[in-house]
N, C-alpha and C positions, 0 to 999 in steps of 0.2 A: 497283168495276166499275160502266160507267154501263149505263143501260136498255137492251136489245136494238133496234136502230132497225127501220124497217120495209122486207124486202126490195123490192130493184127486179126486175123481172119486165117493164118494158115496153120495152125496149129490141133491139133486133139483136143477134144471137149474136156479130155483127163490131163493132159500136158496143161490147159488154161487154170484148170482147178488148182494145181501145184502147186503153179508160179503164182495164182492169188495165194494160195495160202502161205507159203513157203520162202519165194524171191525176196529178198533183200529190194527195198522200196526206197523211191528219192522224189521229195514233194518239189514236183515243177511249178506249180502254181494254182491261184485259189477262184473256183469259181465265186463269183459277187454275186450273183442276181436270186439266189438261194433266200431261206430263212436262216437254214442250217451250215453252220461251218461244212465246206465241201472242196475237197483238194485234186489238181492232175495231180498223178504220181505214174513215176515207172517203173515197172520190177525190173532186174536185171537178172535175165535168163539167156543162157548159153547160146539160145539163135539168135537173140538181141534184143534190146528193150521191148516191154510190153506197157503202152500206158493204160489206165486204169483211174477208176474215181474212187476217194478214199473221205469216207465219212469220219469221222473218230465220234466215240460217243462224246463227249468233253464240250463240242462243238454243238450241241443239241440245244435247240432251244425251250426251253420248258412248256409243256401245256398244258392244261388243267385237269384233259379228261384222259391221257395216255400216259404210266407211269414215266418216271425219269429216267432217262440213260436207256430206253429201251428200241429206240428207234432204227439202231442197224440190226438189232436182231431180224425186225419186221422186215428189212430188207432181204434179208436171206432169207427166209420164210415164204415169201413171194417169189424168190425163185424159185425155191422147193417145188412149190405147187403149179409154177408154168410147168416146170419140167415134169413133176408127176401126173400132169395131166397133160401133157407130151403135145402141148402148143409151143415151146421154145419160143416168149414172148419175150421175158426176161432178159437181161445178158445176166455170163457166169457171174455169181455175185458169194462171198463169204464172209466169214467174221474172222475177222484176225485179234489173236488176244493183244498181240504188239505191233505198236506202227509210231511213228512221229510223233503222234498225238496223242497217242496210248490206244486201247482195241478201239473198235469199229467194225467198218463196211468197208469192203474193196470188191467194187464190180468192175468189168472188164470194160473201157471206152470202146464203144462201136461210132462206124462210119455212120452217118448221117446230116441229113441239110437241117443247117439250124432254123432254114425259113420256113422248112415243112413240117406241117402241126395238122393236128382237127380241122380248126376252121380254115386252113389253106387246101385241103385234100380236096379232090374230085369225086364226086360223086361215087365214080368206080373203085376208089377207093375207100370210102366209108364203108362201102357193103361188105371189104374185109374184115369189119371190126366186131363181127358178132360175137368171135371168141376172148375179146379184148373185155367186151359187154360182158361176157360169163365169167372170168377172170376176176373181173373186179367186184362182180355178186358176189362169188365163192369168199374172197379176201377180203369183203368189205372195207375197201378202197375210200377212205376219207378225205380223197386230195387228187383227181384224177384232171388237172389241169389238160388243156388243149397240146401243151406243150409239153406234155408229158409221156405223148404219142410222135416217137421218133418215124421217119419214112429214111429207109436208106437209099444209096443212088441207084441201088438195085430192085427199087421198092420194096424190100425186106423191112417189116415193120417190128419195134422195136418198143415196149414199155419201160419207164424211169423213174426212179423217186415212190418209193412204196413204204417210205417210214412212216405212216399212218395210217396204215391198215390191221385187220383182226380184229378189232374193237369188239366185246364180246355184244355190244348192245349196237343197231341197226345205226350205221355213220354212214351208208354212201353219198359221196359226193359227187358225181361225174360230168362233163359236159356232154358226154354219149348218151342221149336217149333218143336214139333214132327207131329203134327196134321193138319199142314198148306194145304189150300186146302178141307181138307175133310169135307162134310157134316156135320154140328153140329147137334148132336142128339137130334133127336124131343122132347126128357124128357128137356133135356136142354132149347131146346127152351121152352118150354112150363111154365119151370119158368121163362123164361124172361117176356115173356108175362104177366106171373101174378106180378112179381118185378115192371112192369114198371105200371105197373096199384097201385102198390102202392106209385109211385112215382107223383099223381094225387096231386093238390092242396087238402089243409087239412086233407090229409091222414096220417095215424099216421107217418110212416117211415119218409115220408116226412118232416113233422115237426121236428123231431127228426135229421136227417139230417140238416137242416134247420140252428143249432146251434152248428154244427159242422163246416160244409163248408160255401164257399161265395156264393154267389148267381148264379154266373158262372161258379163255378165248379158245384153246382147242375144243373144248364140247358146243362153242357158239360154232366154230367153222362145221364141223359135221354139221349140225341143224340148219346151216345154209344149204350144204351139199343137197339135205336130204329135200328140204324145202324146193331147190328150183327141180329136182324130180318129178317134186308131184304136181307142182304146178304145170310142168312144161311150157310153159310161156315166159317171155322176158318179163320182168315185172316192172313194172308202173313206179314213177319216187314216194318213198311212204314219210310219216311224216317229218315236221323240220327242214331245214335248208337241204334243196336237191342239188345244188352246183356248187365250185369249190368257188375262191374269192384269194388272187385275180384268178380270170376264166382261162390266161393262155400262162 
């Protein structure tokens, strides 16, 4: 494994888009401690390299309840919806039809301490995680490891690894139940409301989704949307395993 390179952070939200989808890509080395084949890579772009994690499907390990080969879709899907619900939890993340490996996932590497996770955070910081909490409702989030919640040096918080989410039938797994019971906060609600109105037939998200997920996982994700609506409250673990396995 070579040394961690140093995030790019100075570029356009549309310029990062490109170079994932676009830049000519060179695999520097392989994350180990994954299930899933997971690579650094750099794009080579004209201000200068960008590195970037590169899933290929190929790399996927099979699982019994999520079809096969579909796991970097789910990645990019889970951007989709940080972004349409205009938390920018996510980093830039896409599917690339061609790469080393053949198509996949290419998300942008952001800066972050590898030592800081869930159960290392401060109390002042978990209180940030309500929309992290709504997040992984909306996308039912089957894998929401401790260390899956990056803190950057800036404490700009950061979520990773979303290839097991949408499950059309109730999978959350998280180690965040801090919040269960409490009121979900009306800013919250209030991008639900506007998320699920883009979730409207012919609406861009929508479509975009569309060719990601099956068609039951997209009418499960609305019924989630519509669900923490009406409940307003975080909800409680329903049945089956409530935590992933390992916890960090």
């Amino acid at each position: 494994m070579v040394d961690l390179p140093e995030a790019r952070d100075d570029l356009p939200l549309s310029d990062v888009l490109e170079a994932l989808r676009l830049s000519p890509l060179s695999l520097m080395g392989q994350f180990i401690w994954g299930s899933n084949s997971t690579f650094l890579v750099t794009l080579d772009h004209p201000t200068g390299p960008i590195p970037a994690v590169y899933k290929p499907a190929k790399g996927e390990r099979p699982l019994w309840d999520f079809p096969e080969g579909t796991l970097a879709s789910r990645e990019v899907a889970a951007y989709l919806c940080s972004q349409a619900l205009g938390w920018d939890l996510v980093p830039p993340t896409v599917l690339r039809r061609e790469g080393p490996l053949g198509p996949g996932s290419v998300q942008l590497f952001v800066d972050a301490d590898p030592e800081q996770h869930y159960f290392t955070f401060s109390p002042q910081d978990k209180q940030r995680l309500r929309p992290v909490v709504t997040l992984d409702w909306v996308i039912n989030n089957a894998d929401r490891k401790s260390g899956h919640i990056l803190l950057s040096p800036h404490s700009r918080l950061w979520l990773i690894d979303h290839g097991v989410c949408f499950h059309p039938q109730d999978k959350l797994r998280t180690v965040v139940w801090d919040f269960v019971g409490e009121p979900i906060p009306q800013s919250l609600l209030d991008s639900l409301v506007r998320f699920e109105s883009s979730l409207q037939p012919n609406a861009e998200l929508r479509n975009a989704l569309a060719t990601l997920l099956s068609a039951d996982e997209l009418a499960a994700l609305g019924e989630r949307v519509r669900r923490l609506q009406a409940q307003r409250r975080f909800p409680a673990p329903g049945r089956g395993r409530p935590y992933p396995w390992p916890l960090v």
